[in-house]
C-alpha positions in Angstrom: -5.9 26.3 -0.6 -3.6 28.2 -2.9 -1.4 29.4 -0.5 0.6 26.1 -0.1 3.8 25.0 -2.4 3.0 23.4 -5.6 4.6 20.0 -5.1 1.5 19.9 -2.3 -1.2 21.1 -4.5 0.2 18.8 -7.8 -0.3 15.9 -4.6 -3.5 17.0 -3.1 -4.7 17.7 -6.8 -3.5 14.0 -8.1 -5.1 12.7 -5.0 -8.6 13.5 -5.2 -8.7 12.2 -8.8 -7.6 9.3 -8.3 -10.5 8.9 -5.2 -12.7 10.3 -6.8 -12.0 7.9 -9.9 -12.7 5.2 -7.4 -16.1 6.6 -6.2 -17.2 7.2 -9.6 -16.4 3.5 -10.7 -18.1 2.1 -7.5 -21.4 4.5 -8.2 -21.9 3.3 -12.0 -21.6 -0.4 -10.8 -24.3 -2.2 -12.5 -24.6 -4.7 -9.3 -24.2 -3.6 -5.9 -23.8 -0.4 -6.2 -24.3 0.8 -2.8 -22.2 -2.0 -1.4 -18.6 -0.7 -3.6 -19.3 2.9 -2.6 -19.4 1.7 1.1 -16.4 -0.5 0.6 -14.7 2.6 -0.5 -16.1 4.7 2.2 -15.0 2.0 5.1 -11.6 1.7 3.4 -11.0 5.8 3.7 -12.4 5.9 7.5 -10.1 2.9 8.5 -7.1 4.5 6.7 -7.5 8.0 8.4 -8.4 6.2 11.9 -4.7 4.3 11.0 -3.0 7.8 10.7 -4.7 9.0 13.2 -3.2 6.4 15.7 0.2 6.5 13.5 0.9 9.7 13.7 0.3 10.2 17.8 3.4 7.5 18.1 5.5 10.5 17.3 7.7 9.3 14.7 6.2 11.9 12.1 4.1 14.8 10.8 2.6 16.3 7.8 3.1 19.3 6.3 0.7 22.2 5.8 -2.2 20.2 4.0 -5.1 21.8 3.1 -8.3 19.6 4.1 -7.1 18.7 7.7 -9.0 16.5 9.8 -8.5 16.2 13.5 -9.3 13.0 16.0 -12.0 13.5 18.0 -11.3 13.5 21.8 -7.5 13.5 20.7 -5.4 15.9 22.1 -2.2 18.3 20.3 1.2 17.5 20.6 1.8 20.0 23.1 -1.1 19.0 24.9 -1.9 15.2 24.7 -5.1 13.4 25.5 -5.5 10.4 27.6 -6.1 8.6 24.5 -2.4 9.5 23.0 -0.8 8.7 26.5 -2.8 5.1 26.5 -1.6 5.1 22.5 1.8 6.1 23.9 1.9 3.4 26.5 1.6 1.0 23.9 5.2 1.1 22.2 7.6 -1.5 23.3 9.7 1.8 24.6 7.7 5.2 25.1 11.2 6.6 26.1 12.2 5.9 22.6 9.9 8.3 21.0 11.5 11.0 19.3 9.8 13.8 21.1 11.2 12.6 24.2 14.6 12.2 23.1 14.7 15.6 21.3 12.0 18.3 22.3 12.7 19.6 18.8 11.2 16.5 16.9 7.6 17.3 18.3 5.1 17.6 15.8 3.3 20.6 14.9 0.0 19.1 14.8 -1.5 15.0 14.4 -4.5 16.4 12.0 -4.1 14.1 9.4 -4.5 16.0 5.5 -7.5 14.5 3.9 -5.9 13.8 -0.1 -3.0 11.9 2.0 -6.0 9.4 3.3 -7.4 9.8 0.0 -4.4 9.0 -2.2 -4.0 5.6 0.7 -7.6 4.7 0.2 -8.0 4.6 -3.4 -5.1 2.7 -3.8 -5.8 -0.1 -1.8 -9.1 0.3 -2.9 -8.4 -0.5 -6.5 -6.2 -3.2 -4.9 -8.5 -4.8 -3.3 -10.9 -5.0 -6.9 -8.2 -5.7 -9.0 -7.1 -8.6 -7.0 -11.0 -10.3 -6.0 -10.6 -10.4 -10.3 -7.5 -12.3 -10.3 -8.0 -14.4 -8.0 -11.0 -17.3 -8.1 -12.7 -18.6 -5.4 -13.3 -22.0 -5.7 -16.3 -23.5 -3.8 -15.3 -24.6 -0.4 -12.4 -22.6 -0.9 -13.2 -18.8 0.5 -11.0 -18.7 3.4 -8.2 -19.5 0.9 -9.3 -16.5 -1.9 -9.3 -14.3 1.1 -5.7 -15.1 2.0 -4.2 -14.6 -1.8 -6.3 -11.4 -1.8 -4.6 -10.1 1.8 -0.8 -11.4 0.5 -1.9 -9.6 -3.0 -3.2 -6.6 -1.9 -0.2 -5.9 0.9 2.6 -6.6 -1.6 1.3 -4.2 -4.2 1.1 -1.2 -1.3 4.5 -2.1 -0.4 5.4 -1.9 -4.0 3.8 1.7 -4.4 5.4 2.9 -1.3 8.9 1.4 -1.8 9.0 4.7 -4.1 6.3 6.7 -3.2 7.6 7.3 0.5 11.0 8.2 -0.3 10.0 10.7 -2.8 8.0 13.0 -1.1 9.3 12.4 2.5 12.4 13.9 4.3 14.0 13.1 7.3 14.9 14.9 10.4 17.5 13.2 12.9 16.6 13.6 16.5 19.3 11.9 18.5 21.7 14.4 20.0 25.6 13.5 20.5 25.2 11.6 16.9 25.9 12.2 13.3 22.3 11.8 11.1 23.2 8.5 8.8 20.8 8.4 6.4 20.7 11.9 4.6 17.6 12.9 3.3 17.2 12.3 -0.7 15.0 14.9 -2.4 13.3 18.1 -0.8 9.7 17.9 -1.5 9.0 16.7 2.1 5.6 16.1 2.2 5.6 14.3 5.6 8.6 14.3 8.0 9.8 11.4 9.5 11.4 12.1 13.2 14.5 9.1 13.7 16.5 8.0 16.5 19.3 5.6 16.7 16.5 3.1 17.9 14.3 4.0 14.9 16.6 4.4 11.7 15.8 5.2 8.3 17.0 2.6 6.6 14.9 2.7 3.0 15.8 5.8 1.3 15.0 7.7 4.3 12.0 5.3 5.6 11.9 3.3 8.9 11.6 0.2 8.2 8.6 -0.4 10.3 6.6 2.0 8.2 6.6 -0.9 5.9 5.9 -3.2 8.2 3.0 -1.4 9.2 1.6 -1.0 5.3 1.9 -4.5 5.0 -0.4 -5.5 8.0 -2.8 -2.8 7.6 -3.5 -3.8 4.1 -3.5 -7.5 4.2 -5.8 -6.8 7.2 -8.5 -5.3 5.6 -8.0 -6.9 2.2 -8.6 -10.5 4.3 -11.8 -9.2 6.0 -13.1 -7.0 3.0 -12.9 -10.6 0.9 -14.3 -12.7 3.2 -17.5 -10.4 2.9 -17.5 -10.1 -0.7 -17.6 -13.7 -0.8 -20.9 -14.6 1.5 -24.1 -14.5 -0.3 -25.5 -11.6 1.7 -22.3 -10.1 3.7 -21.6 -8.6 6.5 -21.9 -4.9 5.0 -23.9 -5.9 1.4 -26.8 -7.2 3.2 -28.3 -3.8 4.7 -31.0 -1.6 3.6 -30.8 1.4 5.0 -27.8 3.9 5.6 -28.2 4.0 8.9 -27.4 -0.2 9.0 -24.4 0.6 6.8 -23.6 2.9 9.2 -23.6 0.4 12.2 -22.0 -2.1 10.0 -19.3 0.3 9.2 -18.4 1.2 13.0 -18.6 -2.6 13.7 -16.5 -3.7 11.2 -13.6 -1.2 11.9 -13.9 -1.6 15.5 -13.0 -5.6 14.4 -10.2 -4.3 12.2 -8.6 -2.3 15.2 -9.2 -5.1 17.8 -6.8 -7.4 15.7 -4.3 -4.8 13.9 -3.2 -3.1 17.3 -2.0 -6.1 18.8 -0.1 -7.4 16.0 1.3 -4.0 15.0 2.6 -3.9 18.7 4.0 -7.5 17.9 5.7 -6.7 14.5 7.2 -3.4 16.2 8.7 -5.4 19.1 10.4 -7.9 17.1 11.8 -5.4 14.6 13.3 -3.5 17.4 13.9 -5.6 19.8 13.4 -9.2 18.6 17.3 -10.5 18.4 18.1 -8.7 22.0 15.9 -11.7 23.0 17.1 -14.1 20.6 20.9 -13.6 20.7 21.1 -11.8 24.3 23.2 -10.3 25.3 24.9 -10.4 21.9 22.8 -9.7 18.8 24.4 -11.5 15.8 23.1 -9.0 13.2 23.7 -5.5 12.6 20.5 -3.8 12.9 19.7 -2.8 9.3 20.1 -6.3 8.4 17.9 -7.6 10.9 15.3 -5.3 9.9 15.1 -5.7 6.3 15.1 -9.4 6.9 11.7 -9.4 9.0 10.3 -7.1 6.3 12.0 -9.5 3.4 10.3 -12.1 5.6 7.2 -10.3 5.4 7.3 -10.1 2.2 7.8 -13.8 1.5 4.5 -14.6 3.6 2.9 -12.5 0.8 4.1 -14.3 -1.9 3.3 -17.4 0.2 -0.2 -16.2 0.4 -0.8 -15.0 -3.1 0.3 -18.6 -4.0 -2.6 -20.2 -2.5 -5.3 -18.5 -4.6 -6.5 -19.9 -8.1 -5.4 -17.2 -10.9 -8.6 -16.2 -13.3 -7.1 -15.9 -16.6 -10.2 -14.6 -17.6 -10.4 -11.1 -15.3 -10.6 -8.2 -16.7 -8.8 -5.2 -15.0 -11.1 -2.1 -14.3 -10.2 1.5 -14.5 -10.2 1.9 -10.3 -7.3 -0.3 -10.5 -5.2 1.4 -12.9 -6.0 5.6 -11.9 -4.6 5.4 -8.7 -1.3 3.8 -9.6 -0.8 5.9 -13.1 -1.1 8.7 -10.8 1.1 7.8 -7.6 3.8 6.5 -10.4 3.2 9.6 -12.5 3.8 11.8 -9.6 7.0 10.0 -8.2 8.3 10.5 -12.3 7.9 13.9 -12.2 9.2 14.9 -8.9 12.3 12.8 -9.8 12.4 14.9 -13.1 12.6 18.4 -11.0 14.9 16.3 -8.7 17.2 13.3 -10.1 18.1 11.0 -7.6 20.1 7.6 -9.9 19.0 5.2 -6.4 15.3 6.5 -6.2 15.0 6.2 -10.3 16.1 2.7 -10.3 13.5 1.8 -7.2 10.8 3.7 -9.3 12.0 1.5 -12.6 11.4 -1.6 -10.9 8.2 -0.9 -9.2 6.7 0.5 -12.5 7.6 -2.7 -14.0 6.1 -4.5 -10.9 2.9 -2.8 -10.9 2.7 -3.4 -14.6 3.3 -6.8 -14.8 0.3 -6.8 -11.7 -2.2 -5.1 -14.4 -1.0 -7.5 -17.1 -1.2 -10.3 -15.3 -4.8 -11.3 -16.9 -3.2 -11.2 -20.4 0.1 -12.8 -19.8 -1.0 -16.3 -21.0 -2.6 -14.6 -24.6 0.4 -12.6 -24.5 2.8 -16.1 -23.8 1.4 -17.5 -26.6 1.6 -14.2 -29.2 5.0 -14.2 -28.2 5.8 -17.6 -29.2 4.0 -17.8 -32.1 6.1 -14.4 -33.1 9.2 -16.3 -32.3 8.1 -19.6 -34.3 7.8 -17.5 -37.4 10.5 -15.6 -37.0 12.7 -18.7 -36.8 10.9 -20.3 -39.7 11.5 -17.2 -41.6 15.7 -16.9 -41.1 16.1 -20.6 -41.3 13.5 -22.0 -43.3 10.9 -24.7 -42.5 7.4 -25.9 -42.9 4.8 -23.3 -43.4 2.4 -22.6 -40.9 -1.2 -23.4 -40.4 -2.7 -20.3 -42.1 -0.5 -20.7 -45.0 -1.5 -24.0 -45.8 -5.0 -23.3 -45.3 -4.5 -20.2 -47.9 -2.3 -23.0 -50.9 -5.1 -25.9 -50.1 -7.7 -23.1 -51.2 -5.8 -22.0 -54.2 -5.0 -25.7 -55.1 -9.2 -25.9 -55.1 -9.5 -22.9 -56.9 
């Protein structure tokens, strides 16, 4: 455990507080107790199941995590499974996968570092709660709540890894007779990313269809996790015994894998390759345009969604909500301390300011009108003018007096 560079223990470390945070608010929940620890639980499975898939596409690998988990039935790099060749079958281009290209972009190993999932799963977790809380469900109206709640939930992982990614990943070009033209940003290099002319990193380091990816993922299970907080019983909420949970659990993530693979495959295809079909034989965009407009596109369905839903001005915001985010933001401050980077600083400025603006959003209308009301008597007090209701509530009672 101690063996391994500090940057990996500060994120390991940072990582199992803040799911642990999460387990410990789900445990003390007055209501449904059993049913949030679950929800937490399915959220960590699907997201390790998610790397586990992600990582055997070959386009990158972890570095030497302590609390590694490996696949069941899947095979090593050097020694692949018939699961990771059917996996592999699925890209729009197996010949495009790094390892192919260049036999020195092969991973080391697809284990998949447990804090990474953990890190992953609390933060959508607390997503996922803080948005049910701002977000209303009128009656007759679930299917709508569960849409805001998917758009809400994906933009705010996309927000935390617009920075987070960048920062602890580097980047390893792997296609030979070409200069690498994204250099890599700071050293901590958490995870790898392997890139090819086909597969560029064109955020700070980042494919682009990472992104992509995050955004379904979440939105996915944010939709379905929503839809069965709403029902009466639920899906999940409704059993008695672990060993229904259980069943539920493997049910319910076989569903989430039925519908993500197929659109994942879809999304991938149409940021590779979608304007060689649209503008053959000519495509009329340079690719780093074309693929930051699917994503800004992306994007714009979330807002789309979020828009639907019914704000609750009264929600409170719980502590799962806020621990995970303080300590992904936290981390990203500090490894841009040791290592200053004036691009990656300004993309962690505005995603602090996103995120907080997300946790404020149940006190912006109190806080609306405090600032008004500031501004009203400030104005009165430079220019003159009538005074305000407390004062003449205060001269009315001395007039009595």
């Amino acid at each position: 455990m101690f063996g391994h560079p500090a940057p990996v223990l500060m994120f390991v470390l940072g990582a199992l507080t803040a799911w642990g945070a999460a387990l410990w608010w789900a445990y003390r929940q007055p209501n449904h107790r059993w049913y949030h620890v679950w929800t937490l639980g399915l959220v960590t499975l699907f997201w390790w199941l998610g790397e586990s898939i992600a990582i055997r596409l070959g386009k990158y690998e972890y570095e030497s995590f302590p609390l590694r988990l490996h696949l069941p039935w899947g095979g090593s790099p050097a020694n692949p499974s018939w699961l990771d060749n059917k996996l592999l079958a699925l890209l729009p281009d197996p010949d495009q996968v790094p390892a192919k290209i260049n036999s020195l972009c092969r991973a080391d190993s697809w284990d998949i570092p447990l804090p990474v999932v953990a890190i992953e799963a609390a933060l959508l977790f607390g997503f996922f709660q803080l948005s049910v809380r701002l977000l209303k469900s009128a009656r007759g109206h679930r299917l709508r709540a569960a849409m805001a709640t998917a758009g809400l939930c994906a933009l705010l992982i996309i927000n935390v890894f617009a920075v987070l990614d960048p920062v602890v990943s580097t980047t390893v070009w792997c296609q030979p007779g070409m200069s690498n033209p994204h250099a890599t940003h700071l050293p901590l290099g958490l995870w790898t990313w392997f890139t090819t002319h086909k597969h560029q990193a064109y955020w700070y380091g980042v494919p682009l269809v990472n992104y992509a990816a995050w955004f379904i993922a979440a939105a996915a299970f944010a939709f379905v996790a929503r839809l069965d907080d709403e029902r009466p019983g639920g899906f999940i909420r409704k059993q008695t015994t672990v060993a229904l949970y259980a069943l539920a659990t493997l049910l319910i993530t076989l569903c989430y894998f039925l519908v993500l693979l197929p659109v994942k495959i879809l999304i991938d295809r149409v940021l590779l390759y979608g304007q060689d079909h649209l503008f053959s034989p000519h495509p009329v965009f340079a690719p780093r345009t074309w693929q930051l407009g699917v994503v800004g596109l992306l994007l714009a369905i979330g807002v789309w969604m979020v828009s639907r839903g019914t704000r609750n001005d009264a929600a409170r915001v719980d502590n799962v909500s806020v621990v995970p985010k303080v300590v992904t933001f936290l981390f990203c401050f500090g490894a841009l301390v040791v290592n200053p980077h004036a691009g990656l600083w300004k993309v962690w400025a505005v995603t602090s300011a996103i995120a907080l603006l997300a946790l404020l959003w149940p006190r912006m209308p109190a806080l609306k009108r405090s600032l008004l009301s500031l501004w009203r008597r400030l104005l009165n007090r430079i220019f003159g003018g009538p005074p305000d209701h407390g004062s003449g509530q205060m001269h009315e009672a001395e007039r009595v007096g």
